[in-house]
C-alpha positions in Angstrom: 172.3 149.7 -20.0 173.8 147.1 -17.6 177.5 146.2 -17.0 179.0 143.6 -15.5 183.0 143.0 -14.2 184.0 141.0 -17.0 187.6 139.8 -17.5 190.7 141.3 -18.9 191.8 138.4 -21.1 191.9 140.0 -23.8 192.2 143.7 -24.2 189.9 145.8 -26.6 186.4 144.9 -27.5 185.3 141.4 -27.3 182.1 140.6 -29.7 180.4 137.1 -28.1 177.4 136.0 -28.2 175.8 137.1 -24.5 177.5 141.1 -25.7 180.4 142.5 -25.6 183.3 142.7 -22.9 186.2 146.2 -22.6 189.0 145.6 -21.4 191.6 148.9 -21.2 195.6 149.1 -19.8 195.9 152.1 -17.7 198.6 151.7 -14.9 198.3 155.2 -13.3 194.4 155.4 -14.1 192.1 156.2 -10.9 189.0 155.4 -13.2 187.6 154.0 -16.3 184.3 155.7 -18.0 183.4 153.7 -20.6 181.3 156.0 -23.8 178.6 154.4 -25.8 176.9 156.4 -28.0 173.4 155.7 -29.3 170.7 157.5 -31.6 169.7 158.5 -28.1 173.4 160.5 -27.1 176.3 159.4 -24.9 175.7 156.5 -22.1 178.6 156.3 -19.7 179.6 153.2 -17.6 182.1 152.9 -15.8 184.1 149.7 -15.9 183.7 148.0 -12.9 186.5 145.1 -12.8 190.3 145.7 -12.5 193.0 143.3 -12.8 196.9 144.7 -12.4 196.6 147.3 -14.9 193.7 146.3 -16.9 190.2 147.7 -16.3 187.3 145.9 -17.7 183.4 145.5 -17.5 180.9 143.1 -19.9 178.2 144.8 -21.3 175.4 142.1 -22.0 173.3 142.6 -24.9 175.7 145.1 -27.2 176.0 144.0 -30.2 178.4 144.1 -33.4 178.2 148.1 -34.6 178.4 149.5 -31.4 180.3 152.8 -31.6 182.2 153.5 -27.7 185.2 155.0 -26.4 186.8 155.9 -23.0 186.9 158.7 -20.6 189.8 158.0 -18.1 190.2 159.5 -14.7 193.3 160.8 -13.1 195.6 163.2 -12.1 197.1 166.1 -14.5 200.7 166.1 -13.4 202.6 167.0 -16.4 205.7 166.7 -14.2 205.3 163.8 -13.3 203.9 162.1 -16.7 200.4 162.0 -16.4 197.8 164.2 -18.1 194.1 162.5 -17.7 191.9 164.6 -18.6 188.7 162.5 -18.8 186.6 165.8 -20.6 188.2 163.9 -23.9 186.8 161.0 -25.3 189.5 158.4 -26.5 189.6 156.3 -29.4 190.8 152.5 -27.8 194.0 151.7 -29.1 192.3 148.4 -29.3 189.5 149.2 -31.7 189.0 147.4 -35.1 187.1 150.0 -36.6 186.6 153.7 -36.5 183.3 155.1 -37.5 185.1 158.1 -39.4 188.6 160.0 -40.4 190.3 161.8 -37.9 190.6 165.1 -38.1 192.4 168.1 -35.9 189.9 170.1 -34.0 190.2 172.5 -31.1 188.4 170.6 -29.2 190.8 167.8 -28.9 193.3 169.8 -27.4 194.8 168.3 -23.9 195.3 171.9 -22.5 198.5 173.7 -21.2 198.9 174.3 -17.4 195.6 172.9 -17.0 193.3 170.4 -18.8 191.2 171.7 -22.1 187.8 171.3 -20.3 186.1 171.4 -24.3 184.4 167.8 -24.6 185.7 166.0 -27.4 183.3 163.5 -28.5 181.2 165.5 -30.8 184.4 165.9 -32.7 186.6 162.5 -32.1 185.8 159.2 -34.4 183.9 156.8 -32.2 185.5 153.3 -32.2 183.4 150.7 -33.5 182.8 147.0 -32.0 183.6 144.2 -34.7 183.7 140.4 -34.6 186.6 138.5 -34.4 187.5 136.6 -37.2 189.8 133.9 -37.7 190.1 132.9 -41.6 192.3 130.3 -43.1 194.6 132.6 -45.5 195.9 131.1 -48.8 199.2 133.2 -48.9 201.5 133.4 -52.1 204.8 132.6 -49.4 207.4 134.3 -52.0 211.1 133.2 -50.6 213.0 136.6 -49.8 215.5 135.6 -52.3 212.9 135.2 -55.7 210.8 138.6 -54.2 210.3 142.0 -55.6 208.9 144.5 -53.8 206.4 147.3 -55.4 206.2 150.1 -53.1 202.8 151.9 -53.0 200.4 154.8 -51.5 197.0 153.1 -51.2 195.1 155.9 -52.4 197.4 157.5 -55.2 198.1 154.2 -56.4 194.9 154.5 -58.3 193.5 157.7 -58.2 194.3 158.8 -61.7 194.0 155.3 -63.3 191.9 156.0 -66.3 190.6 152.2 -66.3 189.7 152.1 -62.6 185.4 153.1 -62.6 185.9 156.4 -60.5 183.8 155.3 -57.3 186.1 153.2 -56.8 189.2 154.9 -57.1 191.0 156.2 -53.9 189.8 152.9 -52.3 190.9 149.5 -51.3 188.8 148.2 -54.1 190.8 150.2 -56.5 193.9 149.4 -55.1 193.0 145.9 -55.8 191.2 146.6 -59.8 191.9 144.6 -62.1 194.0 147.5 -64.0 196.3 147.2 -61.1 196.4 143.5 -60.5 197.4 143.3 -64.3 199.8 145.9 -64.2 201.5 143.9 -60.9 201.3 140.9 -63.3 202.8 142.2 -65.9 205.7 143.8 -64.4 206.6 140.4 -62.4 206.5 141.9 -59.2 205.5 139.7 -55.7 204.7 142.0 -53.0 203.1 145.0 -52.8 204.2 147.5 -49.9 201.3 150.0 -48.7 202.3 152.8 -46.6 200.0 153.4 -43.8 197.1 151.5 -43.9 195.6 152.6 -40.3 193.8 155.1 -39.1 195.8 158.4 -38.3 195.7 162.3 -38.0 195.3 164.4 -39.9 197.1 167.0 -37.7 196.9 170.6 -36.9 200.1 171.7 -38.7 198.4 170.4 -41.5 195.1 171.5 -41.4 195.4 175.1 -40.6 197.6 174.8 -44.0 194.9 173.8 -45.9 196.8 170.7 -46.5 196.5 167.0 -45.5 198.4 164.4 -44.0 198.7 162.3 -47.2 201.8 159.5 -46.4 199.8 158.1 -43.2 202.7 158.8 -40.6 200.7 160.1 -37.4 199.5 156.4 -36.7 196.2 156.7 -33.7 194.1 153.6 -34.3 196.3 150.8 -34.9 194.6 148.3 -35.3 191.9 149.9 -37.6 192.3 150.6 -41.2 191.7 154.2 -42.7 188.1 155.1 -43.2 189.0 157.3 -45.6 189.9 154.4 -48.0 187.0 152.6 -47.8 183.5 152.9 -47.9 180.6 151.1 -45.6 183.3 148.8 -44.1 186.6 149.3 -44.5 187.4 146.4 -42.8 185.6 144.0 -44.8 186.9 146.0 -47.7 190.7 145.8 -46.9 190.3 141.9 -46.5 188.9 141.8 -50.0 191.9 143.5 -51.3 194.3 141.6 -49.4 192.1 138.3 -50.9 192.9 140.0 -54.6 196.2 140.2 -54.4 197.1 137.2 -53.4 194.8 135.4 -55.7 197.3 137.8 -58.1 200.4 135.7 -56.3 200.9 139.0 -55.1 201.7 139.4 -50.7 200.7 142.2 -49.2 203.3 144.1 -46.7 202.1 146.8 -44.6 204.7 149.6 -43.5 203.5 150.3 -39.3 204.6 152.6 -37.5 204.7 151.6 -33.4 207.8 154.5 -33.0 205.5 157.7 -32.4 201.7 158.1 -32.5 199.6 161.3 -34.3 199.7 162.9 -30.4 202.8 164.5 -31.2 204.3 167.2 -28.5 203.1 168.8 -25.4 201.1 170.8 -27.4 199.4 168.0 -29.4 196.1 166.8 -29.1 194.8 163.9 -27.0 193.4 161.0 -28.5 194.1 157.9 -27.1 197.0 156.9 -25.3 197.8 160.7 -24.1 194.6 160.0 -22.4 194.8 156.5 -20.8 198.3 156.2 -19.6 200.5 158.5 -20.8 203.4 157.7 -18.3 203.5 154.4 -19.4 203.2 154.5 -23.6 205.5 157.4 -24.4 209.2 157.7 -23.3 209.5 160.9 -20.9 212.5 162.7 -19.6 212.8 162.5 -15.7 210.6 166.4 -15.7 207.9 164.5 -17.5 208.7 165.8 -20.9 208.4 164.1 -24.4 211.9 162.2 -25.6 212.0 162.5 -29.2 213.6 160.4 -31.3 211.6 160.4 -34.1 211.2 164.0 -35.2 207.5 163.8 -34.7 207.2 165.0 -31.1 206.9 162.2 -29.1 208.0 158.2 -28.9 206.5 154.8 -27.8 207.7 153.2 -25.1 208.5 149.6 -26.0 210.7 148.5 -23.3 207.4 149.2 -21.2 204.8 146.0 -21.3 201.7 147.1 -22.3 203.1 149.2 -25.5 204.8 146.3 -26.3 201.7 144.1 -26.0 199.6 146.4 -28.0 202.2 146.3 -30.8 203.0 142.5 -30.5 199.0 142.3 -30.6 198.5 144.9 -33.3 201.0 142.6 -35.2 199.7 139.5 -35.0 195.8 141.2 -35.6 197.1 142.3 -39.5 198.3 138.7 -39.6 195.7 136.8 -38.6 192.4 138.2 -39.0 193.9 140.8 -41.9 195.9 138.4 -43.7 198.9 140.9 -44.7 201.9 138.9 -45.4 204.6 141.2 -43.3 205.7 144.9 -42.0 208.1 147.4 -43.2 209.0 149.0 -39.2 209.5 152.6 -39.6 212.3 154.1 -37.8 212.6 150.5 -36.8 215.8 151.6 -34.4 213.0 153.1 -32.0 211.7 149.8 -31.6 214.5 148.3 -30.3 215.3 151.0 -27.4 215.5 149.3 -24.0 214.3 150.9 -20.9 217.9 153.0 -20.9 217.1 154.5 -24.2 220.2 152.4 -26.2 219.2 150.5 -28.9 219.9 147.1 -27.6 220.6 143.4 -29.3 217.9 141.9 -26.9 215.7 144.9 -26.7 212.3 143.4 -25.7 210.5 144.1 -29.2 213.4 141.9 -31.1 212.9 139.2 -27.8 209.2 139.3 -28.8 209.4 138.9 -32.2 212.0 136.0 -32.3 210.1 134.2 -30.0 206.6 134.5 -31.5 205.1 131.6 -33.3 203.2 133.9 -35.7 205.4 137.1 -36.7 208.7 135.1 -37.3 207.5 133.6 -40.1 206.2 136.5 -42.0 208.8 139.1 -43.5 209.6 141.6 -41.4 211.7 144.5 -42.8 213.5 146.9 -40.9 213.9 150.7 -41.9 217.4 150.4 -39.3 217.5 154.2 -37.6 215.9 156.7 -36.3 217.1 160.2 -35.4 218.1 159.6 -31.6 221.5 159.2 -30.3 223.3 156.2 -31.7 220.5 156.0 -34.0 221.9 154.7 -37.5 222.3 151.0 -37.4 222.7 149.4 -41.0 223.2 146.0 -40.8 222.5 145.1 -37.1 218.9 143.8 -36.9 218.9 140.0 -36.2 217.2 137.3 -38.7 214.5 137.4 -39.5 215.0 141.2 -40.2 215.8 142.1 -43.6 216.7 146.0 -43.9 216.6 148.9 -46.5 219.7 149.7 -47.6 220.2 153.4 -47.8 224.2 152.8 -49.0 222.7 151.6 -52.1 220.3 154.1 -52.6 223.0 156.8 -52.4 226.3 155.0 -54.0 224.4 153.8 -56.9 223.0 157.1 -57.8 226.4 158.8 -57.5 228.1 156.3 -59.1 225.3 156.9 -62.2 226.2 160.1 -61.9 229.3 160.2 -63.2 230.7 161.5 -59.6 234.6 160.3 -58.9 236.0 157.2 -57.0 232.2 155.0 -56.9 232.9 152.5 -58.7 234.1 150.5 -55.6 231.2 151.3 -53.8 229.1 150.3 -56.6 230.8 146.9 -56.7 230.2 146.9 -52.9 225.9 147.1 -53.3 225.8 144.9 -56.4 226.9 142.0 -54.7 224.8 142.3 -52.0 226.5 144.6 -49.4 228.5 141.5 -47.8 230.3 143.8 -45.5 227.1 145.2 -43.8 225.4 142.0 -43.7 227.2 138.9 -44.0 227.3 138.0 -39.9 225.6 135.7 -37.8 224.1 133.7 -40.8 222.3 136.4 -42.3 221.6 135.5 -46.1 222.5 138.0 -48.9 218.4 138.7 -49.6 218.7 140.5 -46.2 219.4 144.0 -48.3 216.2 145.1 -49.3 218.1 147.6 -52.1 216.2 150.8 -53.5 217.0 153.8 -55.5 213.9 156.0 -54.7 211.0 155.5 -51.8 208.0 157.4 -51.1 210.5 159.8 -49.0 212.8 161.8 -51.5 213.3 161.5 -55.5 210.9 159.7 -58.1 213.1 158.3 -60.5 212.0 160.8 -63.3 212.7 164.0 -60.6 216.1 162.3 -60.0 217.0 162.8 -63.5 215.4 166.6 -64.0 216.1 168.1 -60.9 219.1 168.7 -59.2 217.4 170.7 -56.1 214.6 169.8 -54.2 211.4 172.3 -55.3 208.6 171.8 -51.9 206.9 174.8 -52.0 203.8 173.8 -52.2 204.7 171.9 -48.4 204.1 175.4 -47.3 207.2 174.8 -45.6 209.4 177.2 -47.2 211.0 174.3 -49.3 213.2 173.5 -46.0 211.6 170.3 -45.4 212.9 167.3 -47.4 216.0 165.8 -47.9 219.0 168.2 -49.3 221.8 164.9 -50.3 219.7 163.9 -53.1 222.3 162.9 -55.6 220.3 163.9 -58.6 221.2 166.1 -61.7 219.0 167.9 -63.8 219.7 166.1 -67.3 218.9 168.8 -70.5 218.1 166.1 -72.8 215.0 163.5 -72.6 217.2 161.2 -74.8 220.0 161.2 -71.6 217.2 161.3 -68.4 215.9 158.1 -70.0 219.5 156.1 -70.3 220.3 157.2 -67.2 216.6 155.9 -65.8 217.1 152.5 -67.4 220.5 151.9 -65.9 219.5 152.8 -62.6 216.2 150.5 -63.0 218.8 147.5 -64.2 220.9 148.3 -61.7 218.6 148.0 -58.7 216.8 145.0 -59.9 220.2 142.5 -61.4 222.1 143.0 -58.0 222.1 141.1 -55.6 219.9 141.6 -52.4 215.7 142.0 -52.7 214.4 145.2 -55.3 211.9 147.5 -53.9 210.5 149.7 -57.1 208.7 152.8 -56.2 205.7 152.8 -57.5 205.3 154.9 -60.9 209.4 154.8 -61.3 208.1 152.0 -64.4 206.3 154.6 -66.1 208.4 158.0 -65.7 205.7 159.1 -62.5 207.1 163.0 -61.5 206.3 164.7 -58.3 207.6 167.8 -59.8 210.9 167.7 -58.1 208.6 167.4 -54.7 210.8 165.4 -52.4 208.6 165.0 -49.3 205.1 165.0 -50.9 203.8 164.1 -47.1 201.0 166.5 -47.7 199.8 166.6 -51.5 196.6 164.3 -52.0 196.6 165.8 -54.9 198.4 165.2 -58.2 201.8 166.2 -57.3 201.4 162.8 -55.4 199.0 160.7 -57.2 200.5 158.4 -59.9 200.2 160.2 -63.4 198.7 157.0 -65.3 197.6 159.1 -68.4 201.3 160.3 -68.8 202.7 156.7 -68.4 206.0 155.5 -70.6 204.9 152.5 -72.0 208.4 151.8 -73.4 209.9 152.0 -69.6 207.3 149.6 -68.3 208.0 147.0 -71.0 211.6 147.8 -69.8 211.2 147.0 -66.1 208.7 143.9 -66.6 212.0 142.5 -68.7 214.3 143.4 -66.0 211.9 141.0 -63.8 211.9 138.8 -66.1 215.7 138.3 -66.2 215.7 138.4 -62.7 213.2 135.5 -62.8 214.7 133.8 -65.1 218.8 133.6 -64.1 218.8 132.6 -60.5 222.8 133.7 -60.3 220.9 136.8 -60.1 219.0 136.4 -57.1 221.2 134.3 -55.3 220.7 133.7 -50.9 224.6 133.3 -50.3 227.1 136.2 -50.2 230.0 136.3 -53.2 233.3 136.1 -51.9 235.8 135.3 -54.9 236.0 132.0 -53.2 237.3 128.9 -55.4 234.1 126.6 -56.0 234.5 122.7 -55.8 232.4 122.1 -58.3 234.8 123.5 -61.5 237.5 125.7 -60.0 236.4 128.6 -61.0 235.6 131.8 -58.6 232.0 132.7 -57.5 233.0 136.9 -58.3 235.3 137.9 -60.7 235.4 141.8 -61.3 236.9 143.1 -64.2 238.0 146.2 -66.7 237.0 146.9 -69.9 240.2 145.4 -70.7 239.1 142.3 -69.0 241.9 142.0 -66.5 241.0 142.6 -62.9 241.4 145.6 -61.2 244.4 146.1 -59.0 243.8 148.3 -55.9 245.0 151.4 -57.8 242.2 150.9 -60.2 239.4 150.9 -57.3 241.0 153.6 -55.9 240.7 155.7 -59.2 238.7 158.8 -59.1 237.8 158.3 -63.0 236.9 154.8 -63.4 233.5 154.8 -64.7 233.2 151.6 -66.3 233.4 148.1 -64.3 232.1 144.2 -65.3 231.6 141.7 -62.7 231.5 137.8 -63.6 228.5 136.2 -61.2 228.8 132.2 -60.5 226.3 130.2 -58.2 228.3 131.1 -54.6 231.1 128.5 -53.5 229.8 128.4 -50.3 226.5 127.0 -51.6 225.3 123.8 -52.9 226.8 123.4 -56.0 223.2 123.8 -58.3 222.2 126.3 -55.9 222.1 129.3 -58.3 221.8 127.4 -61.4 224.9 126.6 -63.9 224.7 129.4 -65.8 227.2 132.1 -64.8 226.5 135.7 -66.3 228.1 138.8 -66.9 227.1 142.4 -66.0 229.0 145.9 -67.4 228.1 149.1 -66.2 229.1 151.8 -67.5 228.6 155.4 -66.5 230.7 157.2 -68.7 231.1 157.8 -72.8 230.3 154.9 -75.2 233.4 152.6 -74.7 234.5 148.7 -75.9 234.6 146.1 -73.2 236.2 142.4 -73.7 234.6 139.7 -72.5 235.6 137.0 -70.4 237.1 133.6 -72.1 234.2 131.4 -73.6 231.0 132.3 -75.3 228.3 134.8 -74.4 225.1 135.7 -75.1 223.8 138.9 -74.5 220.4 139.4 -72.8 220.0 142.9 -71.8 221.4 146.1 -73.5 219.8 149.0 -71.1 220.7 151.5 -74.3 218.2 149.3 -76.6 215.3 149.4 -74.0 213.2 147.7 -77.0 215.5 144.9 -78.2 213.8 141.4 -77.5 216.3 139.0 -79.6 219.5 138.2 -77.7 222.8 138.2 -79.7 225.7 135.7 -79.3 228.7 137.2 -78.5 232.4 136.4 -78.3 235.1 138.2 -77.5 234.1 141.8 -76.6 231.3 144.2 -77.1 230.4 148.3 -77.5 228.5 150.0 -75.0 227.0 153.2 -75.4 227.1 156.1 -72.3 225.0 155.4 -69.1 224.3 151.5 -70.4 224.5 149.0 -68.7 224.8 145.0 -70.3 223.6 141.4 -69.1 225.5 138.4 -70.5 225.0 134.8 -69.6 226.7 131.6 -70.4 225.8 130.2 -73.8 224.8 126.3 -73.3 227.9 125.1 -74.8 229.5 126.7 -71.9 227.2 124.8 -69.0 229.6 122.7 -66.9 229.4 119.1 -67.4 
């Protein structure tokens, strides 16, 4: 084979018509092999161009299929940052494809006081040279404010589904089934959001466990989806399912990880960036070590400009050619470090994404902190970030409970977390609110376990999260009341609902908090087991939430006076129907609180609809609540999970314990 100098336009592996062109940033590299790999063996070339820090050569006559990667040249100063080592083949961070899973072996080790001299490449996933495409997407373009997010693992999702044919389950053709599409239908959700979609590690901690790295979160090919989900061409397959859902009306959000890569410590393995510039993609202490920040052993340099092109580029690449609809950012405080370390209001990553034409208009969703110094930052990511809300995760479960002195702070995250958010015209969808995620809980181990039981981690159950707010409830008959008023809860406040998936149907992990490493059942979705009753439950929630746009409102709740009829946008109240004074929010055993919900004052005045409603929740013993003044019709008793026929009611109603009830103006009571 021939190569020629090229260009460094673009970085990666350009598919044209005369072949292909490479094009790899390296600052500190001496020298670029670049690996293809035939029937015949390995064929190295080195790349002959070089522009700033981009090295590059044009291969004429490769086609689409190739399968290359990169042996870089350079010093091993550990010291000093750099540890090339050009006896391991690298995957190119670039690369649209990889030809196979990857998969700790010894012979990707970067070596100690000296580099590993083991060759690699009969052990590393070759990357694979793919066209570029540029489709015209039909998106569903759900506003923030009318969205519900279903969070999902792209493999467990459907691996027990007794409808799904069993070739395909495990796939991105499952994920996409008609079984599941329906299901997504059914409940009323809009978005589906996949945890790790692209290739990573399974790592050495891991492996040597017997155990796999099931969640996704050692990220190494970014820009290429997992081969392990897919069959012949999991590229081609991913677009398919992406096509599916949103011929569903279903978007598809990815959740990316750009703050650490699958490389992990000093005493990782080398696989890609490690390899071609490790000074200048991972954040090192002055002696050359690893800064981390994200408990994984190592973390991205964004305030550098090549890791922030690859991301920026990664980004868009999902977007474009992928057609995902946006990106939940793990440990998204990472990402806005500055070259100081600081998380920073006009960290380069937020400059980026404010300024790019493509990524500002898809949702963007911040998980805001990371384990660093300063790390925890709730409320601070500038539009368009929205953020998960961990307050509401945690208040709401205590307030459910039954623990002392919540009920403010449950007041606090059902209308919307105003005082985290409401700044610098942020709009009230900007809490993404949740009660369980992948990391911690299910919903059913929330109510049947009050400690964590990870065992089978192999990690002497010390992994996972200890503050999990649960309680192990004797009774089915209680676990279930207490499941539908969390459920209600999270999806009639204000803010955008993420559901985890499986928390519809009673899905257990058995009590597993961090199932990281079970692709197994423990963290597959337990389909044959579902509670039909609970999803018929849910899909109503939805529904409501669908249905009464006071619910789902974009402007904050103030109490303010609105022109429109003089009436208050919030009105909290007791069972007695007076408002609380500050004593009663202060009281440790106030377990039972109404809130009146108007369309917002500061808003137009149809904004929200005219229909005001009503919401009691009560976490303590059955108790009588008064209405407010006019006539009500109830919509939603969570202690009647069944009841379809709403009931006109007047002047006050009975709840039972752990219930929660949904009222809305009766016609008559429309303003005129």
């Amino acid at each position: 084979m021939q190569i020629e100098t090229g260009c460094a336009d673009q970085l990666g592996a350009t598919l044209s018509e005369q072949g292909v062109n490479f094009a790899l940033a390296s600052r500190h590299a001496e020298a670029v092999d670049l690996c293809l790999f035939t029937d015949a063996g390995e064929v190295q070339l080195r790349l002959p161009g070089r522009s700033g820090a981009v090295w590059h050569g044009f291969v004429p006559g490769l086609g689409a299929g190739a399968r290359y990667g990169y042996r870089v040249h350079g010093n091993w100063a550990p010291e000093s940052g750099h540890r090339f080592n050009p006896a391991k083949l690298l995957i190119d961070p670039y690369a649209r494809a990889l030809d196979q899973p990857l998969i700790w072996n010894a012979a990707m080790a970067q070596g100690k006081s000296k580099p590993d001299q083991r060759d690699s490449a009969p052990v590393m996933p070759k990357s694979v040279v793919c066209e570029t495409l540029h489709p015209d997407w039909q998106r569903p373009a759900h506003r923030w404010r009318d969205s519900v997010i279903y969070e999902a693992h792209p493999k467990g999702l459907s691996m027990l589904h007794p409808d799904i044919p069993e070739p395909l389950r495990g796939t991105w053709a499952g994920l996409a089934s008609d079984p599941v599409l329906a299901h997504l239908n059914r409940l009323g959700v809009t978005a589906i959001e996949l945890l790790p979609t692209c290739a990573f590690l399974d790592d050495k901690f891991l492996v040597e466990k017997g155990l796999r790295n099931y969640w996704g979160y050692q990220p190494v090919g970014f820009f290429a989806p997992e081969p392990r989900y897919g069959g012949a061409d999991p590229r081609a397959e991913f677009r398919a399912m992406v096509h599916r859902f949103h011929g569903a009306g279903i978007e598809v959000i990815l959740d990316v990880v750009f703050n650490h890569t699958g490389e992990g410590d000093a005493r990782g393995p080398m696989l890609s960036l490690r390899g071609i510039d490790n000074a200048s993609y991972y954040r090192l202490s002055d002696r050359g070590a690893y800064i981390n920040e994200t408990g994984t052993g190592n973390t991205l340099d964004l305030s550098e400009p090549l890791t922030l092109r690859l991301v920026m580029d990664c980004l868009r690449h999902w977007v474009l050619e992928m057609g995902v609809d946006g990106f939940r950012f793990d440990l998204a405080a990472t990402l806005a470090r500055g070259a100081s370390g600081a998380v920073e209001a006009h960290a380069p990553f937020l400059s980026a994404i404010a300024q790019d034409p493509v990524l500002r208009c898809v949702k963007l969703i911040a998980e805001p902190w990371d384990i660093g110094p300063g790390g925890y930052h709730l409320g601070w990511f500038p539009h368009p970030f929205n953020e998960w809300n961990d307050r509401f995760r945690d208040h709401t479960r205590r307030f459910w409970r039954g623990d002392e002195a919540m009920a403010g702070d449950l007041a606090r995250r059902v209308a919307g977390s105003a005082e985290v958010f409401d700044h610098d015209g942020r709009a009230a969808s900007a809490s993404v609110n949740f009660i369980t995620a992948h990391d911690g809980f299910t919903l059913q181990d929330l109510v049947s376990h009050t400690e964590k039981q990870n065992d089978a981690n192999g990690e002497g159950n010390r992994d996972g999260h200890n503050a999990n707010f649960s309680e192990a409830l004797p009774e089915r008959e209680a676990q279930d009341a207490r499941k539908r008023a969390l459920l209600a809860t999270l999806i009639l406040g204000q803010g955008v609902p993420m559901l985890l998936a499986g928390d519809e149907f009673g899905n257990s992990q058995g009590g597993n908090n961090n199932a990281y490493a079970q692709d197994n059942p423990i963290g597959w979705l337990d389909w044959p087991n579902a509670d039909r009753t609970l999803i018929a439950f849910t899909a109503r929630l939805i529904a409501l939430r669908h249905a009464y746009p006071v619910l789902r409102q974009r402007r904050f709740l103030h109490a303010l006076i609105r022109a429109q009829d003089g009436l208050r946008d919030l009105i909290w109240r007791l069972c007695s129907g007076q408002e609380p004074t500050p004593d009663d929010w202060g009281s440790r055993e106030l377990r039972c609180i109404g809130v009146e919900i108007r369309g917002a004052a500061e808003g137009p005045a149809h904004e929200a609809g005219d229909r005001a409603a009503y919401l009691i929740f009560n976490a303590g013993g059955p108790c009588e609540a008064r209405l407010p003044e006019g006539a009500w019709e109830r919509v939603l008793d969570s202690a009647d999970p069944e009841g379809s026929v709403a009931m006109t009611c007047c002047a006050q109603t009975c709840l039972s314990a752990q219930s929660l009830q949904v009222f809305v103006q009766t016609v008559s009571q429309e303003p005129a």
